[in-house]
Residue frames as qw, qx, qy, qz and C-alpha x, y, z in Angstrom:
[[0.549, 0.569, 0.097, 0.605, 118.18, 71.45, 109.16],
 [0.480, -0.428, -0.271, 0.717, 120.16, 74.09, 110.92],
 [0.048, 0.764, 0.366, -0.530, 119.17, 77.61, 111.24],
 [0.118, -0.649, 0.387, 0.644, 121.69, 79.21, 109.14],
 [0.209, 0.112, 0.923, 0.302, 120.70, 76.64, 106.32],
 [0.084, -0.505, -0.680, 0.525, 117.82, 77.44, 106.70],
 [0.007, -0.812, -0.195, 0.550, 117.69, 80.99, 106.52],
 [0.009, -0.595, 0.456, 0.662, 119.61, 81.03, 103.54],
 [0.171, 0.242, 0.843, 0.449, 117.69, 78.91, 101.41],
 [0.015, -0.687, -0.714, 0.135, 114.81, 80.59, 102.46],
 [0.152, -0.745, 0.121, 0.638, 116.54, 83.98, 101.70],
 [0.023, -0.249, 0.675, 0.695, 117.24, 82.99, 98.10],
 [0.122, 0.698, 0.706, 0.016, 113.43, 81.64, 97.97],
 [0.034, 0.824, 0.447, -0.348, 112.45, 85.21, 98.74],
 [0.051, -0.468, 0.363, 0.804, 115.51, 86.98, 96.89],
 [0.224, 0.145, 0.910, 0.319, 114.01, 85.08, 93.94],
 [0.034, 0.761, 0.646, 0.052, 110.16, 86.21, 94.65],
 [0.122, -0.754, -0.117, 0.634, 111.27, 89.82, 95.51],
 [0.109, -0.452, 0.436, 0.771, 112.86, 90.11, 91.86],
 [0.028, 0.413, 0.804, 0.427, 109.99, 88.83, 90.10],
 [0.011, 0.831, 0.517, -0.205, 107.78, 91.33, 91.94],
 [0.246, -0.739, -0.071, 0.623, 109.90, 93.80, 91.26],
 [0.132, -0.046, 0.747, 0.650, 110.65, 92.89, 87.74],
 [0.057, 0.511, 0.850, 0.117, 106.48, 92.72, 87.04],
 [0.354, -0.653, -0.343, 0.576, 106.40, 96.10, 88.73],
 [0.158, -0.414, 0.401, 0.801, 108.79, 97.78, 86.47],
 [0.004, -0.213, -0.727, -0.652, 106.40, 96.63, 83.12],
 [0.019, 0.735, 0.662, 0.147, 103.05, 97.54, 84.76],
 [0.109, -0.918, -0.036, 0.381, 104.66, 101.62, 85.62],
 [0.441, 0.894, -0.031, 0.079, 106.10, 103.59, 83.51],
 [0.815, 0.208, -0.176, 0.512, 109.91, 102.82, 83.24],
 [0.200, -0.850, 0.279, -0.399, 111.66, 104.72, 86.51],
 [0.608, 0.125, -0.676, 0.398, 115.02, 103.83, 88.18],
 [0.470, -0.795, -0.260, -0.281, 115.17, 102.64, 91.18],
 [0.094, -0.847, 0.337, -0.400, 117.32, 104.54, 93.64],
 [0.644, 0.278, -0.685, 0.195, 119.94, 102.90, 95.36],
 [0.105, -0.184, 0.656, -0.725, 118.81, 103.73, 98.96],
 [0.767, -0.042, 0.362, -0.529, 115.18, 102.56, 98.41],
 [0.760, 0.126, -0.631, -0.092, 116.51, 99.13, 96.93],
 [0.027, 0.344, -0.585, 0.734, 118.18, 99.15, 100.30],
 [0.486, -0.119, 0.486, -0.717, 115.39, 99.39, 102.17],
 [0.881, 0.024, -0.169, -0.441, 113.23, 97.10, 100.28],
 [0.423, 0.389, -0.703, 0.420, 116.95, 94.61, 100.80],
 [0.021, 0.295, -0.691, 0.660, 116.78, 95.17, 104.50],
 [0.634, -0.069, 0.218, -0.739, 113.08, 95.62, 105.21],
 [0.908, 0.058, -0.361, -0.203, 112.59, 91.55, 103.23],
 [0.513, 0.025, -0.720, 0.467, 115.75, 90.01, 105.45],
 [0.282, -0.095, 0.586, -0.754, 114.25, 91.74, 108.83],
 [0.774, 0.072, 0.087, -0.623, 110.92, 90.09, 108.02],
 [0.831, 0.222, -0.489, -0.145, 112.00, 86.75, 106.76],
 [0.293, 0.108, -0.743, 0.592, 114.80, 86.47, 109.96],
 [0.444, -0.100, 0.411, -0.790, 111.69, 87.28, 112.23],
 [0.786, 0.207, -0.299, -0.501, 109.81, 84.55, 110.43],
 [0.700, 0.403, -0.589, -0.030, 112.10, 82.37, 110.81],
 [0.075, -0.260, 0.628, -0.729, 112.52, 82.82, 114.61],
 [0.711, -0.042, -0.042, -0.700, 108.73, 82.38, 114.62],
 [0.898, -0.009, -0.236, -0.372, 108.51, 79.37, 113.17],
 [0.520, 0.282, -0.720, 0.363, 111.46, 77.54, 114.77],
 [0.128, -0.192, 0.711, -0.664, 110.27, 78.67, 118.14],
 [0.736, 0.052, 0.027, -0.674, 106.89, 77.31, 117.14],
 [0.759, 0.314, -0.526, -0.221, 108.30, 73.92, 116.18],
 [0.197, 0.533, -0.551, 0.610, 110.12, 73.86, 118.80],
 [0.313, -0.203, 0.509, -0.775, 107.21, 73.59, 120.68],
 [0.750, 0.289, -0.382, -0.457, 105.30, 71.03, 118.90],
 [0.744, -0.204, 0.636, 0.029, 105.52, 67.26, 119.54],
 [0.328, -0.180, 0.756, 0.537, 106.39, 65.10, 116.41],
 [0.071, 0.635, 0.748, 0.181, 102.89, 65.27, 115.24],
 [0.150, -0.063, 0.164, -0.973, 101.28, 69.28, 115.27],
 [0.115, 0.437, 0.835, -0.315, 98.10, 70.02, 116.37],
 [0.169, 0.801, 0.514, 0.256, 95.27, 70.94, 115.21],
 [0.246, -0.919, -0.137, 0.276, 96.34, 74.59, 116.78],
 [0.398, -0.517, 0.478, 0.588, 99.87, 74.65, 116.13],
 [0.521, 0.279, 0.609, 0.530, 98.88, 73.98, 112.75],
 [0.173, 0.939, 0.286, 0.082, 96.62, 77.16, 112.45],
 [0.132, -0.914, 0.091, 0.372, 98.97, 79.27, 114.20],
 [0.519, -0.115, 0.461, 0.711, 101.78, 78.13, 111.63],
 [0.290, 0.601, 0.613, 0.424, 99.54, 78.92, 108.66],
 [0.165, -0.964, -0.207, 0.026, 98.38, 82.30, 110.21],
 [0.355, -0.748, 0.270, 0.492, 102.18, 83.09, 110.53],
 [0.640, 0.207, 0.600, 0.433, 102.66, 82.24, 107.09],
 [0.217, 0.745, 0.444, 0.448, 100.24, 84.31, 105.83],
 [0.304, -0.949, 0.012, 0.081, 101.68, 87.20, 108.14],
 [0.486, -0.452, 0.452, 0.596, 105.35, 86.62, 106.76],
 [0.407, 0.437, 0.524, 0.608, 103.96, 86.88, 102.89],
 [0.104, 0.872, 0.465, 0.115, 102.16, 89.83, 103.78],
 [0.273, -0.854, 0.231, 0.378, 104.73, 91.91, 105.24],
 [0.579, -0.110, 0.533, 0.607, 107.44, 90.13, 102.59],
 [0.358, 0.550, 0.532, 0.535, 105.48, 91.56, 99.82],
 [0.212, -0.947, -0.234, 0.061, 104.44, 94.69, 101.52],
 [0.560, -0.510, 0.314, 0.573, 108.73, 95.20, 101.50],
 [0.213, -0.120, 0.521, 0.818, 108.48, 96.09, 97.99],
 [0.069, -0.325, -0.721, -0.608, 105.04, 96.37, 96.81],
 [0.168, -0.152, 0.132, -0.965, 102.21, 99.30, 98.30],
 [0.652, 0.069, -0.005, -0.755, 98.97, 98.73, 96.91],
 [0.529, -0.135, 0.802, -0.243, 97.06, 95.75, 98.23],
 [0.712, 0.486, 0.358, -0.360, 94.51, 95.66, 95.72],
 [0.191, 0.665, -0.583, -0.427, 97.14, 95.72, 92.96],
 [0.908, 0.262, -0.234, -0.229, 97.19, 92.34, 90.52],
 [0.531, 0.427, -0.558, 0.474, 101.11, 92.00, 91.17],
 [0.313, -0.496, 0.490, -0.644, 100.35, 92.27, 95.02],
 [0.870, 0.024, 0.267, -0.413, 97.75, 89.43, 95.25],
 [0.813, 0.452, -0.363, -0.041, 99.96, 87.47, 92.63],
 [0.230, 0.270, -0.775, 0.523, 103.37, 87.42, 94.92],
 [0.295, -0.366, 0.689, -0.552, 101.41, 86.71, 98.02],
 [0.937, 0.119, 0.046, -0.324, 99.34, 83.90, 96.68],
 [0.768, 0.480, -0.421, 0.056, 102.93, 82.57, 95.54],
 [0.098, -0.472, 0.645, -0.592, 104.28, 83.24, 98.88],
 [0.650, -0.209, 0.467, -0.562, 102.08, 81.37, 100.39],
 [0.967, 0.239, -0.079, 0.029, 102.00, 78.41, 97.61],
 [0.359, 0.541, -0.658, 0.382, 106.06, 78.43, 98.31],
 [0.333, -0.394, 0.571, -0.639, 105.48, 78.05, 102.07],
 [0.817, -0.099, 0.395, -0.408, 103.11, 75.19, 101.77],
 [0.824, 0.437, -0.362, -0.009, 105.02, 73.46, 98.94],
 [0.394, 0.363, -0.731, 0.422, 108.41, 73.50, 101.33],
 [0.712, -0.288, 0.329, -0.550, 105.87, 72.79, 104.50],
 [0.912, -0.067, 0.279, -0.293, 105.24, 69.81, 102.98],
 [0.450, -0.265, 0.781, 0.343, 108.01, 68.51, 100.65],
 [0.727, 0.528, 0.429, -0.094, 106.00, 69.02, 97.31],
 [0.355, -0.099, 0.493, 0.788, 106.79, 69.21, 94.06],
 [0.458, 0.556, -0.009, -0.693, 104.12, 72.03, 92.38],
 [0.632, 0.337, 0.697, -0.024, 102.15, 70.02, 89.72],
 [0.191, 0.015, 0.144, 0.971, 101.75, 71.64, 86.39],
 [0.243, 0.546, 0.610, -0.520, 99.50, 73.50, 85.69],
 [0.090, -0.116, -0.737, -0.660, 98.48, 73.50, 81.96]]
């Protein structure tokens, strides 16, 4: 799949996760707009992290035979979990927070669902 593909599916993945964090956010604080310069930033700050990601992992595939190794696999995974952490970290402070731990567990269950080609089970 070509970059630009890519990037934009994976952009509407995250636009997707960014407004659910941000939407969870808004019900667990007291009811305060936010300012059109720090949407912005949160905006910019998730596309600079996700286009850096995306660089990552392409140049990481890239490098890879058809099969990964046993390495290449960590280091994907390890960049994974270093692209959820910053992605969420674009809109959301406090680690220890429920809504923190919630988006980056999803971040990371997104990442291994489109890794592999699943379809998330339910979960009743």
């Amino acid at each position: 799949m070509p970059l630009v593909e890519k990037m934009t599916r994976r952009f509407d993945q995250a636009w997707n996760l960014m407004l659910m964090a941000i939407t969870l956010s808004a019900l667990a604080t007291p009811a305060t707009a936010e300012s059109d310069s720090e949407k912005e930033r949160t905006e910019d700050c998730a596309t600079a992290v996700m286009t850096e990601y995306v660089k990552a992992n392409d140049a990481l595939l890239q490098e890879t035979a058809t099969v990964m190794s046993v390495e290449a696999t960590i280091a994907q995974r390890r960049l994974q979990e270093e692209y959820c952490l910053r992605f969420v970290r674009c809109s959301l402070d406090d680690q220890n927070s429920a809504i923190f731990r919630v988006q980056f567990d999803s971040c990371l269950k997104d990442e291994a669902l489109e890794k592999y080609g699943a379809i998330p089970g339910d979960t009743d």
